[in-house]
C-alpha positions as CSV (number, residue, x, y, z in Angstrom):
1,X,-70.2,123.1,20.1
2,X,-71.6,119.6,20.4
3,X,-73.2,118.7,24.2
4,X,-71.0,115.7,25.1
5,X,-67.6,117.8,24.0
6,X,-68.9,120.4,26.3
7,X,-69.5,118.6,29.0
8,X,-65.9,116.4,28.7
9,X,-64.7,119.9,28.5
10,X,-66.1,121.0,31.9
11,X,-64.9,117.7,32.8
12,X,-61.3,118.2,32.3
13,X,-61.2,122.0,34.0
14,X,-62.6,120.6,36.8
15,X,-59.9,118.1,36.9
16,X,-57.1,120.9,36.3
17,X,-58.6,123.5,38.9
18,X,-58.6,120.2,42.0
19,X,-55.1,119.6,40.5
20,X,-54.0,123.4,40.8
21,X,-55.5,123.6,44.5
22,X,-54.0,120.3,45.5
23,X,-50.6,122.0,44.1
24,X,-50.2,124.8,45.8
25,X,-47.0,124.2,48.1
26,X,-47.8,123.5,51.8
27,X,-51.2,121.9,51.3
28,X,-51.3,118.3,52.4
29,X,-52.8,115.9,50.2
30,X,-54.9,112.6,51.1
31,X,-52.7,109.5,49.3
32,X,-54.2,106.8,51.3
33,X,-57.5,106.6,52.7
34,X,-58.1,103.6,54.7
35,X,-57.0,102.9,58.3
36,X,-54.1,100.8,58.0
37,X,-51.3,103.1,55.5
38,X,-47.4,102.7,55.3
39,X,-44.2,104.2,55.2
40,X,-41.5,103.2,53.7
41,X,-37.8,103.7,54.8
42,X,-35.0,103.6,52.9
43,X,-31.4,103.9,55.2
44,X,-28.1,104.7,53.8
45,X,-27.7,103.5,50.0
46,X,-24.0,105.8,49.5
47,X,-22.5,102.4,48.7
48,X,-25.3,102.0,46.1
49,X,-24.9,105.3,44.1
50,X,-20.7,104.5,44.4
51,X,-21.3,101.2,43.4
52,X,-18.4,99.9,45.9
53,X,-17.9,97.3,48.5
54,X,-19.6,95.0,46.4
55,X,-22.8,97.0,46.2
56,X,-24.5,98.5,42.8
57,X,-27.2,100.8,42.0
58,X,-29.5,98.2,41.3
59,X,-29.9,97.4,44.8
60,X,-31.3,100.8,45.3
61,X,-33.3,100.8,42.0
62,X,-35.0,97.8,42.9
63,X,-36.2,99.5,46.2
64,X,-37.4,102.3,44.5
65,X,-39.1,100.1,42.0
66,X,-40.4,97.6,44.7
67,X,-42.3,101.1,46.3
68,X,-43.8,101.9,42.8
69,X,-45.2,98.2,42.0
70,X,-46.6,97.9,45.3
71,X,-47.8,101.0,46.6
72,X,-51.4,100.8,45.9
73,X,-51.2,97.1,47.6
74,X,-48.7,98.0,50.7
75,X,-50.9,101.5,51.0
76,X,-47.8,103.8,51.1
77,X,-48.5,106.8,51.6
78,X,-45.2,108.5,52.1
79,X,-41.5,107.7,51.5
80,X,-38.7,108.5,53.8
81,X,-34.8,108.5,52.9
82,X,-32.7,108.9,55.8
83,X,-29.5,110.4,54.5
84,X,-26.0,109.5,53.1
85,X,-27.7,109.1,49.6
86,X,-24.2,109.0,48.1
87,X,-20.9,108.3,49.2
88,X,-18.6,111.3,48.1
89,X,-21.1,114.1,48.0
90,X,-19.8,116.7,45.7
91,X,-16.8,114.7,44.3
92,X,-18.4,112.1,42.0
93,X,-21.6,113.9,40.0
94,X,-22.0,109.9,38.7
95,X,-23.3,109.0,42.4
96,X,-26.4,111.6,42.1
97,X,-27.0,110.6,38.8
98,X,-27.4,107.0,40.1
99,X,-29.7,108.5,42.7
100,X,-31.6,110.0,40.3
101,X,-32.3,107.6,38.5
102,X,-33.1,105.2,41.4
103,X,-35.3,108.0,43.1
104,X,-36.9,109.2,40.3
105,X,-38.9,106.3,40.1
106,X,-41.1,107.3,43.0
107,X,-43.1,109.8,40.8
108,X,-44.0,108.1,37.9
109,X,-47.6,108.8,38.6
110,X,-50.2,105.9,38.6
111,X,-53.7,105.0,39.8
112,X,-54.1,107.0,43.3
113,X,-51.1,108.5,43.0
114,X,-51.1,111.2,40.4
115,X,-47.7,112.9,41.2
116,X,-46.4,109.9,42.0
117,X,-45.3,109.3,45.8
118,X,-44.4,111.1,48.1
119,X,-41.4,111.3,49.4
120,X,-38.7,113.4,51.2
121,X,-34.8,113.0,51.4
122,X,-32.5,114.1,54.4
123,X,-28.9,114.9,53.9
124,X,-26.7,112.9,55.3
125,X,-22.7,113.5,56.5
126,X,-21.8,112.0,53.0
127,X,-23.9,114.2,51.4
128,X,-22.0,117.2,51.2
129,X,-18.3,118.2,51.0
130,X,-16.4,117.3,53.8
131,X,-15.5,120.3,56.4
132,X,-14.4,120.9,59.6
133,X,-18.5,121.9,60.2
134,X,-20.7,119.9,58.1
135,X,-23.3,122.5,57.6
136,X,-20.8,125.2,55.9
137,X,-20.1,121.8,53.7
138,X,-21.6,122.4,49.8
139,X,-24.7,120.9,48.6
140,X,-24.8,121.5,45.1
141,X,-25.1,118.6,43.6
142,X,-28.2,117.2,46.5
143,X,-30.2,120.9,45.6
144,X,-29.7,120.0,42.0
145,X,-31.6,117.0,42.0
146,X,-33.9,117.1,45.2
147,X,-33.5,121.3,45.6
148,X,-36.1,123.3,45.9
149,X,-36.7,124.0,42.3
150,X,-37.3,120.2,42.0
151,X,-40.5,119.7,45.1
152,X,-41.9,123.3,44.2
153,X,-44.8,122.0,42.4
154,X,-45.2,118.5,44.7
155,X,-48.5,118.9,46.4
156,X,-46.9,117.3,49.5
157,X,-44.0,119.5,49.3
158,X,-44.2,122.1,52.5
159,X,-41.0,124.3,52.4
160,X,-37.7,124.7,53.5
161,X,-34.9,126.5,55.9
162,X,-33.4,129.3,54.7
163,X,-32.1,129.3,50.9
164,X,-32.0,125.8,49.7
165,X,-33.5,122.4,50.5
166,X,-31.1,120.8,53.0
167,X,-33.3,121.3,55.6
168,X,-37.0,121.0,54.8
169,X,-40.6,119.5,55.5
170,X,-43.7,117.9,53.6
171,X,-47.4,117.5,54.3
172,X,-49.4,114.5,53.4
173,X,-52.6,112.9,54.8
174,X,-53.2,109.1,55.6
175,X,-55.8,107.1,58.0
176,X,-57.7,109.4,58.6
177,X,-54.3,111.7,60.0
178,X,-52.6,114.6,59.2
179,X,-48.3,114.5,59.3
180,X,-45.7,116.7,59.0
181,X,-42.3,115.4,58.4
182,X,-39.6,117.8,59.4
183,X,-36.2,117.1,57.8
184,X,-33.2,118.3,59.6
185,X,-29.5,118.7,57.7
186,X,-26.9,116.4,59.5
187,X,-25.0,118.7,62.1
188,X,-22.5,116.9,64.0
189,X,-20.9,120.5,65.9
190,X,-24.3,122.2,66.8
191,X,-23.4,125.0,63.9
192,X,-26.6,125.9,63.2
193,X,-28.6,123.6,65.8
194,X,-31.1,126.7,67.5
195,X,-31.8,128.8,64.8
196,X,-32.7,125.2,63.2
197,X,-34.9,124.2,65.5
198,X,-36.5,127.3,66.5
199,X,-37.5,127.0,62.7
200,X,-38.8,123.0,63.5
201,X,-40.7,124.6,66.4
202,X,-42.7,127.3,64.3
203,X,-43.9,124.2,61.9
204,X,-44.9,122.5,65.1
205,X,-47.1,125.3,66.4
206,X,-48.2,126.0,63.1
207,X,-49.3,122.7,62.4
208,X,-50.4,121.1,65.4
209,X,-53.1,119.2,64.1
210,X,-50.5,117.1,62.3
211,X,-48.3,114.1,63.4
212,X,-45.4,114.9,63.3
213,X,-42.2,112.8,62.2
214,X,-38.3,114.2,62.8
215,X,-36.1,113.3,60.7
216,X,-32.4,113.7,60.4
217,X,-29.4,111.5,59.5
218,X,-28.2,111.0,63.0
219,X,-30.2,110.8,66.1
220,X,-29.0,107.5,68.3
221,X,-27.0,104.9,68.3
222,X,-26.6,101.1,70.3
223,X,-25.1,101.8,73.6
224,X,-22.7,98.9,73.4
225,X,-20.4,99.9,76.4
226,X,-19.8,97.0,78.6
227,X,-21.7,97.6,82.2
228,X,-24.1,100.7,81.0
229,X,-26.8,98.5,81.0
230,X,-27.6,95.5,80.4
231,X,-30.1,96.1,78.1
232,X,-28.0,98.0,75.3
233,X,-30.4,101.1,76.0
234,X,-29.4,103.5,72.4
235,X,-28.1,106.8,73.6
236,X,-28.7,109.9,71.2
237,X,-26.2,111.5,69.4
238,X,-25.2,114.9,69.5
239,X,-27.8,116.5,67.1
240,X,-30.2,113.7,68.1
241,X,-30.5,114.3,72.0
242,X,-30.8,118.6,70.7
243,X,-33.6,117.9,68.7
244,X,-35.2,115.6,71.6
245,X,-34.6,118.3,74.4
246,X,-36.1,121.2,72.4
247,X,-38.5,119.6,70.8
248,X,-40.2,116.9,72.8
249,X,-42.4,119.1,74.4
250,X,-45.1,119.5,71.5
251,X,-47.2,116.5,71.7
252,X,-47.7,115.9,67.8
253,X,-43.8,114.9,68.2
254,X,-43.9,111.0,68.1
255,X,-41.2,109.6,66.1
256,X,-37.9,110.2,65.6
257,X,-35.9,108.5,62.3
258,X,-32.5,108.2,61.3
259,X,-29.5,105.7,59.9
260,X,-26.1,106.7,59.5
261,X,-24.6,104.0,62.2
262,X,-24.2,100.6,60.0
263,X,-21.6,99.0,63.1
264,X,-25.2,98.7,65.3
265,X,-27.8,99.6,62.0
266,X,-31.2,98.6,64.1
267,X,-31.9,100.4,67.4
268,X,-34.9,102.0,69.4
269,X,-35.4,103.5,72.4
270,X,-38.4,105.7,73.7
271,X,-39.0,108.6,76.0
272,X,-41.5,110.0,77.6
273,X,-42.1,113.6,78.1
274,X,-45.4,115.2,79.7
275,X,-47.3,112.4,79.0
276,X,-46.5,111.7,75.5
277,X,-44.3,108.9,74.4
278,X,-41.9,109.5,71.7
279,X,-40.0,106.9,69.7
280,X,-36.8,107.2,68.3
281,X,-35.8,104.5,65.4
282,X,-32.5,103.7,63.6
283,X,-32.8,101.8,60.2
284,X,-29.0,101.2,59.1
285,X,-27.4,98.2,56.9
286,X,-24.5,99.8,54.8
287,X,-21.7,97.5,57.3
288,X,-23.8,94.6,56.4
289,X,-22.5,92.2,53.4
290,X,-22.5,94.2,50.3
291,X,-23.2,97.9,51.4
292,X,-26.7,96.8,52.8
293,X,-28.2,94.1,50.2
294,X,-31.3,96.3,49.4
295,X,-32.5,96.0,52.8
296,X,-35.3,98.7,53.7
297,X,-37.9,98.8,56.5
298,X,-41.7,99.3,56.1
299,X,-43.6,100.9,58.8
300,X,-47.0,99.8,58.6
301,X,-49.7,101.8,60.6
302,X,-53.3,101.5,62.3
303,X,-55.4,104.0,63.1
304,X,-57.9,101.9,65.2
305,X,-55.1,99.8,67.0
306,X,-53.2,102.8,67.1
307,X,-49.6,100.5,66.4
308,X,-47.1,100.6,64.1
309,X,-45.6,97.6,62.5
310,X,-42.2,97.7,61.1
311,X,-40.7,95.2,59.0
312,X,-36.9,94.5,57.1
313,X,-36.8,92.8,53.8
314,X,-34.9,93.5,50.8
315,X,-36.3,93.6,47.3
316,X,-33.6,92.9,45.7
317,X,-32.3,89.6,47.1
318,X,-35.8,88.2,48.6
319,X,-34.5,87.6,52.0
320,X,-36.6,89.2,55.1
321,X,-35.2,89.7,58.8
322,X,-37.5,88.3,61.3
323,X,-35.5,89.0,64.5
324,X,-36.7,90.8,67.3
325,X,-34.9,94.5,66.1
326,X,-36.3,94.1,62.6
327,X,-40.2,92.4,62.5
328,X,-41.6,94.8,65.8
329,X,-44.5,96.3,66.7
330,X,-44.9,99.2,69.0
331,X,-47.8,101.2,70.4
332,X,-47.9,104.4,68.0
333,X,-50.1,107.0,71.0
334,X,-51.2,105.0,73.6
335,X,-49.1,102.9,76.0
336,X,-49.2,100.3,78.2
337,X,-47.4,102.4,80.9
338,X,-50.6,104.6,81.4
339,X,-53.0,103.9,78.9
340,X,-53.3,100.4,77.5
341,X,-54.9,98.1,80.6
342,X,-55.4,94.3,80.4
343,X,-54.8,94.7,76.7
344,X,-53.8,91.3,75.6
345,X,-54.1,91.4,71.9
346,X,-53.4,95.3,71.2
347,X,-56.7,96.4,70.5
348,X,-56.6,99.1,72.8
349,X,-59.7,97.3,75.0
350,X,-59.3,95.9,78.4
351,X,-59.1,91.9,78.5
352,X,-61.3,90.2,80.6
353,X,-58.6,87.8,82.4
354,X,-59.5,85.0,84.9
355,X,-57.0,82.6,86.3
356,X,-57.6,79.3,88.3
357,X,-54.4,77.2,89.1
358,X,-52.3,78.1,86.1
359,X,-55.1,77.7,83.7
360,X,-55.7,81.4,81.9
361,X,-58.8,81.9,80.3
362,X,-58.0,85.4,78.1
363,X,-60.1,87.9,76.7
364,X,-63.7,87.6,74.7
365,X,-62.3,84.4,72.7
366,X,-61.8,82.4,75.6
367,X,-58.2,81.8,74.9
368,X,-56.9,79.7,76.9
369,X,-53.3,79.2,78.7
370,X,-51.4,76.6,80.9
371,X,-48.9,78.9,83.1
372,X,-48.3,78.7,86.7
373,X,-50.1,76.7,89.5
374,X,-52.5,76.9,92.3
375,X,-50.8,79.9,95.1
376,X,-49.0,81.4,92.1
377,X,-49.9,85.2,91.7
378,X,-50.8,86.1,87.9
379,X,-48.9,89.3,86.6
380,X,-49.4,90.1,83.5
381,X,-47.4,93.0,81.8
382,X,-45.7,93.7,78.6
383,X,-42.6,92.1,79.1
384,X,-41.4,92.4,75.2
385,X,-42.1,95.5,74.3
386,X,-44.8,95.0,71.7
387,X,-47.7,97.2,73.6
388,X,-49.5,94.2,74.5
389,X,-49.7,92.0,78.0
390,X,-47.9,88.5,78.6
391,X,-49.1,86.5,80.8
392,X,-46.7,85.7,83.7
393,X,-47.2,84.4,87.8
394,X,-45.1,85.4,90.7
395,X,-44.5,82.2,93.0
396,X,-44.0,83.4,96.8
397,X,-43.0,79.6,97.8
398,X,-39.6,80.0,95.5
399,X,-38.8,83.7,94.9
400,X,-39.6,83.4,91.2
401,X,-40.9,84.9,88.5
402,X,-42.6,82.6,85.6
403,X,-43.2,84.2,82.1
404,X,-45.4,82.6,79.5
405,X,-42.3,83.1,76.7
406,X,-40.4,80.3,79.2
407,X,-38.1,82.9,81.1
408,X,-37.8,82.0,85.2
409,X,-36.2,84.7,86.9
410,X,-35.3,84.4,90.7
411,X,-36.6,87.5,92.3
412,X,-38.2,88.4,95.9
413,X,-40.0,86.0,98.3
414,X,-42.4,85.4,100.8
415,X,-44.3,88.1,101.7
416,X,-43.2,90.6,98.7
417,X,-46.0,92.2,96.2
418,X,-45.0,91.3,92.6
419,X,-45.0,95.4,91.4
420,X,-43.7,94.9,87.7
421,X,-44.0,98.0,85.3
422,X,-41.9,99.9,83.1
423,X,-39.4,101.1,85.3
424,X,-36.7,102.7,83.1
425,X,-38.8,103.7,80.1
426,X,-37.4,101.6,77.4
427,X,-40.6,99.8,76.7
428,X,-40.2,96.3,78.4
429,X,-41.9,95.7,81.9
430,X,-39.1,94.9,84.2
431,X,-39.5,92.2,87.2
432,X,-39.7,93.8,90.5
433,X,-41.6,93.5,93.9
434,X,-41.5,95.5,97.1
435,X,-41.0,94.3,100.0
436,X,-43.0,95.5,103.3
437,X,-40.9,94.1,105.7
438,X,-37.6,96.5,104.9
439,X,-39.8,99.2,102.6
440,X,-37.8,98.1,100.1
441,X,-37.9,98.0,96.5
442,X,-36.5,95.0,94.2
443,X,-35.5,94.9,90.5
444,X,-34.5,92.2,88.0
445,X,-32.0,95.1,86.2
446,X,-31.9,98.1,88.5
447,X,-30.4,98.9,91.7
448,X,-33.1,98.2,94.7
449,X,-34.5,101.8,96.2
450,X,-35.6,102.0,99.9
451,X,-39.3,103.4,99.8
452,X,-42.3,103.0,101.8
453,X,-43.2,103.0,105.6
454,X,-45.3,101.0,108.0
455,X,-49.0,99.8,106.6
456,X,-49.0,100.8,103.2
457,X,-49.7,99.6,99.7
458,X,-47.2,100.1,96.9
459,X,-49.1,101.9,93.7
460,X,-46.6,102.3,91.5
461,X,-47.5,104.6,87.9
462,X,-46.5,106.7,85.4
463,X,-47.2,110.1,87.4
464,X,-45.4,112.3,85.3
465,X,-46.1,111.1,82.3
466,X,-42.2,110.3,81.3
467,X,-42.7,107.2,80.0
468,X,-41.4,105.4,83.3
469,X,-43.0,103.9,86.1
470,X,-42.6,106.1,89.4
471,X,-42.6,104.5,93.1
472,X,-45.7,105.3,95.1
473,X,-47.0,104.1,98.3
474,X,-51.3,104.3,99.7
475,X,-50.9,104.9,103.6
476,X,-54.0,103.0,104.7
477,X,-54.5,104.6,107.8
478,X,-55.5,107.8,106.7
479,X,-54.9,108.1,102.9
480,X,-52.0,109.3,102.2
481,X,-50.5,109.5,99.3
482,X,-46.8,109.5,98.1
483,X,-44.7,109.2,95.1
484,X,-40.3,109.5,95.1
485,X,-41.2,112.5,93.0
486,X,-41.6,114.9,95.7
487,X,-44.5,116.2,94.2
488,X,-47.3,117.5,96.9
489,X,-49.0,114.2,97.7
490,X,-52.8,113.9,97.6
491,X,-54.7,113.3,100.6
492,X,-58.4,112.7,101.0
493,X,-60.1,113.3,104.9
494,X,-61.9,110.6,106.5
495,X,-60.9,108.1,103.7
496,X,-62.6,105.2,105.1
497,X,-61.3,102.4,103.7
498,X,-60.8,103.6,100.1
499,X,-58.6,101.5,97.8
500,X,-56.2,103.0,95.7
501,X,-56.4,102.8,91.9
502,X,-54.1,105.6,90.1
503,X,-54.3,105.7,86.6
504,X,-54.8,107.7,83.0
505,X,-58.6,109.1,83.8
506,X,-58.6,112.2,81.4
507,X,-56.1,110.5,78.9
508,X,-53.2,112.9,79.2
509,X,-50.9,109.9,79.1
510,X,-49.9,110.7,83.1
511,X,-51.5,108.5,85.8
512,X,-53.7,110.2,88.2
513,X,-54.1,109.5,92.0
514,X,-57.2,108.1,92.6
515,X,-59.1,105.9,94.8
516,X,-62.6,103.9,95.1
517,X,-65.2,104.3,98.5
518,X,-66.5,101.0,98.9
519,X,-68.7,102.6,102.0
520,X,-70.1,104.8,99.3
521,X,-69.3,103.7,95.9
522,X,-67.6,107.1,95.1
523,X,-64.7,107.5,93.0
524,X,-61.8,110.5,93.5
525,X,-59.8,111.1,90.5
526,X,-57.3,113.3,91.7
527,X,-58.6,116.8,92.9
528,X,-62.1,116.0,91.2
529,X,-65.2,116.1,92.9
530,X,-66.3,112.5,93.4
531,X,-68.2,110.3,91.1
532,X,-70.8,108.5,92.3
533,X,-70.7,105.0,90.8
534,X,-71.5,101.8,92.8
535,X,-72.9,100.2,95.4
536,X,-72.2,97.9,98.4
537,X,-70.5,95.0,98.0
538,X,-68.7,96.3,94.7
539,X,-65.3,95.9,93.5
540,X,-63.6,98.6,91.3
541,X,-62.2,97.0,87.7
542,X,-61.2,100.4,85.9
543,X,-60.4,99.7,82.3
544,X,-60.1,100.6,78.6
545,X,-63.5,99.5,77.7
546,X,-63.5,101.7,75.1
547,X,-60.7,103.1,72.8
548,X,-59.2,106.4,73.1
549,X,-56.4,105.9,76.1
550,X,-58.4,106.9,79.0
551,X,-59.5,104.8,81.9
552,X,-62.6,104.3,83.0
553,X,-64.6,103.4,86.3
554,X,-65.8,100.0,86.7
555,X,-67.4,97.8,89.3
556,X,-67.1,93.6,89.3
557,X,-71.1,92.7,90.6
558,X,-72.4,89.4,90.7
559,X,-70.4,88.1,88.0
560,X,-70.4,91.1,85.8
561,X,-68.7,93.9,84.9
562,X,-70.6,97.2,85.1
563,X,-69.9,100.6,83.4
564,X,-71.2,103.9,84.2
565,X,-73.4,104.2,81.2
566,X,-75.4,101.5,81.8
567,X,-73.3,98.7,79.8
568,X,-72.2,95.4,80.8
569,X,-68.8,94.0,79.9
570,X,-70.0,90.3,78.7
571,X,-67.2,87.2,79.8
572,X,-67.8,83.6,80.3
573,X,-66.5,83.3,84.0
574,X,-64.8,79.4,84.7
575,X,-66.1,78.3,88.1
576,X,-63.8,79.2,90.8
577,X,-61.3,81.7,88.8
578,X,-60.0,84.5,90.0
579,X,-60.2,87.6,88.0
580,X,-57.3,88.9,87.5
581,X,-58.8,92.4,86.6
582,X,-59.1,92.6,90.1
583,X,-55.4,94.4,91.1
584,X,-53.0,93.0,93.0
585,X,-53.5,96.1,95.1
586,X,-56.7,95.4,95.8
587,X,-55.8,91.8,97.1
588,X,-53.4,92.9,99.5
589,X,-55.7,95.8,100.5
590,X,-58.0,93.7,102.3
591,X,-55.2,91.2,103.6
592,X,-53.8,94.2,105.4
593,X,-57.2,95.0,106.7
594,X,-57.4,91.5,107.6
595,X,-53.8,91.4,109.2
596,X,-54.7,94.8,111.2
597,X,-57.8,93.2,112.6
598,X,-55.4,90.0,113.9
């Protein structure tokens, strides 16, 4: 047998033996290798397959076939169909064979994706025959084109609940991550909803090393009843808020997916639980003109920015959505509540920030920004929800608040501590201040709260890690601390004139009590022993000066910032700026000193 065919021969079992190991079901299989990697969404296409309200297959065809022509460019790594495939379930066979054919697309295999890719379907309320309980509902004709039998040999292909596919999950690897994506059969009357998730819980432990994705056909919808809130904060559905309460307490659990509500088809609302933020997302456009006019959502993601970028177009008419609920970009671990400080440009670093009269001067470009004016106090938060800081000034003189998109709000006046923050957890900083003369706090959109006492300092955080800013108060006098939580407050002895600085130290996404010692440049964190780290004269700046979601001691010295290994945070200070790195706290620490002296 002649060398080369030998060697070509080798070649090929090679090839088949990788193949056969990257097979075998439940291993998860690397489709995209760089940082940034996508998912695609596709929502409700039942007036696709029909072909009705003035919709036709080709709209989801030319979805499917958008996907396949630019996967390699897009960096998909994994496709996600969010129920109600058809309209009629087991009625009109002609609707699954129009999904099919649309579907089938996906695994035409091509360079880097050798199976084609990946993909997973939920089943919607339309997707089986309609019962008084939509789990004892039949799925024939969904297990006969996306059943078991069908994934088997898909190396991204998990496993599934009980004895068909209606419930099921898949494995696949991209950036650098590991996911699991858990789908869950639409179940309106909680008919099967514990044994279900006790199964979602065992893939959880089981894979904990994987990010994990939940999706099922119905988890929220808009809130749009009048005087709930003003902000049209989604509410879960039935199965939705199930899934949330059972399962939102294994960290991997970040996002939650689902359609089925075209009246309000783009929502988002996000919750925090033990110090992990998890976002729930509805892609819906079936009530739109023509059963949805191709429209689909991308969900672009980066590892080292740690965001995720969603965008709405459709491939089959060209158009794109650019409003505010379709273009968006949300923090994916890490979030400003806790863990993102000074971060102006959602790099996960803390922004060096000085301000002098209403002119900013932002970050290590030098950006620079006209907002405010000369007794105005800079507050900078993340006032649209996109993980990153706006800049914006409180002005004591008027009661006002000033925000760099153009928004003045009438709120609070002299003498109140601008203490803006994420008060109800739905991702946008609200407007608020306390006031020390009544111990009162002040909200744009919530009701004010009475808390506080005499010669204290607000310091407000996420204690809990909820996702929501929680009330706290520094009692100067001797270091007390206390939050409206009612947990057991820490108190230092002999504090000393320490200065109060909570926030996420260990990166558990929950803010800890802590405070700098001027007298000896210690820090407490919490019930810690102290750190040793500065000298007199210094000013504590803790930041993210390095990624990964945990703060970290800093000192402001002669014109520098200094870290505890030795680095130097390098800035161009303007002459006469204040650095706004410096906390508000901090500010009216030593005017309180001041005003006790008087």
């Amino acid at each position: 047998m002649p060398i080369a065919f030998k060697e070509r021969l080798w070649t090929v079992i090679v090839l088949c033996l990788f193949i056969h190991i990257a097979s075998v079901n439940g291993q998860s299989m690397q489709y995209a290798g760089s940082d940034e990697f996508t998912i695609a969404v596709l929502p409700d296409t039942q007036y696709y397959t029909a072909e009705s309200r003035g919709a036709s297959n080709d709209m989801f065809k030319a979805q499917t076939q958008w996907i396949h022509e630019n996967a390699k460019k897009e960096k998909i790594a994994y496709v996600i169909h969010l129920g109600d495939i058809t309209d009629h379930g087991e009625t009109y066979p002609k609707e699954w064979e129009n999904a099919a054919e649309a579907i089938y697309q996906l695994e035409i295999p091509q360079a880097g994706y050798p199976y084609g890719i990946p993909y997973g379907l939920a089943v919607g309320n339309h997707d089986q025959t309609k019962s008084q309980f939509p789990l004892s509902g039949k799925t024939d004709h969904y297990n006969h084109y996306f059943g078991v039998d069908h994934f088997r040999d898909k190396p991204w292909y998990g496993g599934h609940y009980l004895e068909n596919n209606d419930s099921h999950y898949d494995l696949f690897e991209a950036g650098g991550q590991k996911f699991i994506v858990i789908y869950f059969e639409y179940d309106s009357y909680d008919e099967n909803i514990e044994p279900l998730n006790q199964w979602a819980s065992e893939l959880l432990e089981k894979y904990d090393d994987h990010e994990a994705i939940l999706v099922s056909h119905s988890i929220i919808h808009l809130n749009t009843t009048p005087g709930t809130n003003e902000k049209g904060f989604p509410k879960f559905m039935k199965q939705g808020q199930r899934i949330f309460d059972e399962l939102k307490n294994f960290p991997n659990v970040r996002l939650l997916l689902s359609g089925h509500v075209g009246d309000n088809g783009e929502a988002y609302r996000q919750d925090g639980y033990a110090g992990n933020v998890i976002k729930s997302i509805l892609t819906d456009y079936q009530s739109r003109e023509n059963g949805g006019h191709g429209l689909m959502r991308l969900m672009k993601f980066s590892s080292s920015k740690d965001l995720i970028h969603c965008t709405t177009f459709s491939p089959y008419t060209g158009e794109v959505e650019s409003d505010a609920d379709s273009d968006f970009t949300i923090p994916w671990k890490h979030h400003t509540t806790v863990s993102r400080t000074m971060d102006f440009d959602n790099d996960q670093l803390t922004d060096i920030v000085h301000f002098d009269n209403g002119k900013w001067t932002i970050g290590s470009n030098s950006r620079k920004l006209s907002l405010g004016e000369q007794r105005d106090v800079p507050v900078p938060a993340d006032y649209n929800g996109d993980g990153k800081l706006e800049a914006a000034v409180f002005r004591p003189s008027t009661g006002e608040f000033i925000l760099e998109s153009g928004r003045s709000i009438s709120l609070g006046m002299e003498g109140d501590i601008p203490v803006c923050g994420d008060y109800d957890g739905d991702g946008f900083a609200d407007l608020a201040v306390y006031r020390p003369s009544n111990f009162t706090w002040y909200f744009e959109t919530l009701d004010s709260v009475k808390f506080g006492r005499k010669d204290v300092i607000p310091v407000p955080a996420d204690y809990d890690g909820d996702g929501k800013i929680d009330l706290g108060f520094f009692r100067i006098s001797d270091g007390m601390w206390q939050t409206a939580l009612g947990n057991i407050p820490l108190q230092l002895s002999q504090p000393q004139g320490d200065i109060p600085l909570p926030g996420d130290y260990d990166g558990d996404g929950k803010a800890e009590m802590a405070q700098y010692r001027p007298s000896t440049g210690e820090w407490f964190i919490g019930f810690d022993p102290p750190i040793k780290f500065g000298q007199q004269g210094d000013i504590p700046v803790p930041g993210n000066y390095s990624r990964g979601g945990k703060l970290q001691p800093a000192v402001y010295r002669n014109g520098k910032i200094h870290l505890m290994n030795g680095q130097e945070v390098p800035f161009t200070a303007p002459s006469n700026a204040q650095l706004v790195n410096i906390r508000i706290v901090i500010h009216h620490y030593f005017e309180t000193l001041l005003n006790q002296k008087d």
